[in-house]
N, C-alpha and C positions, 0 to 999 in steps of 0.2 A: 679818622672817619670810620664810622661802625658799618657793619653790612648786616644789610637787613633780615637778613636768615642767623646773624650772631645769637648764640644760644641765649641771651638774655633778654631781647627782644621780644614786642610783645605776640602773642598767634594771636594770627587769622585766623577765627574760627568756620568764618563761611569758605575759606579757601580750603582748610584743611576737610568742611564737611563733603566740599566739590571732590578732593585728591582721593580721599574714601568710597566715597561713590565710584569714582571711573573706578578706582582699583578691583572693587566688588565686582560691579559689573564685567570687568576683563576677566575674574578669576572664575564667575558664574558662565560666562562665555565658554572658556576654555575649558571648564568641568564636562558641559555639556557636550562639549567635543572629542573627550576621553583623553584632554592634554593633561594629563593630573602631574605630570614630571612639571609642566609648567604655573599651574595652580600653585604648586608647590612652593615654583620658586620666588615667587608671586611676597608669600608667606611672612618673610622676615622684612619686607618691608609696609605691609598691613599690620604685621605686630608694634612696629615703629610708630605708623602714623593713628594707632591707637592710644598706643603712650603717650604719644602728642597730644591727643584730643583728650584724655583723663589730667593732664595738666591747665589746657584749656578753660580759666571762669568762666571767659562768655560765651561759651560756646553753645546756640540754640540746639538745646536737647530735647524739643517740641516741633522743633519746624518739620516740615512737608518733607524737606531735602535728611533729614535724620531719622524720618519715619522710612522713607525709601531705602535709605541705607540698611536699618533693619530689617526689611524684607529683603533686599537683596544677599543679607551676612544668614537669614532662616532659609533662605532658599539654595545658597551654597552648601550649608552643613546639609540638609536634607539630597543634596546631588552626592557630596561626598559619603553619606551615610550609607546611600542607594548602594553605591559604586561599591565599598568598602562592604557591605552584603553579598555582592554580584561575586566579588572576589575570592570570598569566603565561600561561597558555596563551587564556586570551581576549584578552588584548593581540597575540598573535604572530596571531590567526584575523583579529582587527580590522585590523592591519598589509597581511595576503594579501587581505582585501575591500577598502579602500583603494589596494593597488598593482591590483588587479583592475581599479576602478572607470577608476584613473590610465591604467590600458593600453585600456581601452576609451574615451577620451575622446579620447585620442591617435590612436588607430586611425580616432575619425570625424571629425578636424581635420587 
């Protein structure tokens, strides 16, 4: 007896396009909430059920629920991009208080 997740079986593509969507949505969630440790971990199993879905023939590349998905995967990079900005500019501020501190240590030795 085969089980139904046995790797040669066929996808689901309306299941797999539902498991993408929750996942986006949990990872846009948790971006929004500065969990990025968890976004993160999120990651390798989005990359998974990608793979899955690029193997997928039937999978409605038109429907409602795939157009949503894409908003939801342009609205993550856009959270992460922000963030990955945010972060950037407080590392360059932290950098200029550091050499600050460095030139004034210098200046009294």
């Amino acid at each position: 007896m085969e089980n139904a997740t046995d790797a040669n079986s066929p996808i689901d593509g309306e299941k797999l396009l539902t498991e993408l969507q929750t996942l986006l949505a949990r990872q846009v969630r948790l971006a929004k909430d500065g969990k990025l440790q968890e976004v993160s971990s999120l990651a390798a199993r989005l990359e998974a059920l990608l793979a899955e879905a690029s193997l997928a023939p039937s999978l409605p590349r038109n429907s409602e629920k795939a157009e949503h998905i894409r908003r939801l995967y342009n609205e993550l990079c856009l959270i992460l991009t922000t963030e990955k900005s945010d972060l950037a500019g407080k590392l360059e501020k932290m950098q200029k208080g550091k050499n600050s501190l460095q030139a004034y240590h210098n200046a009294l030795t």
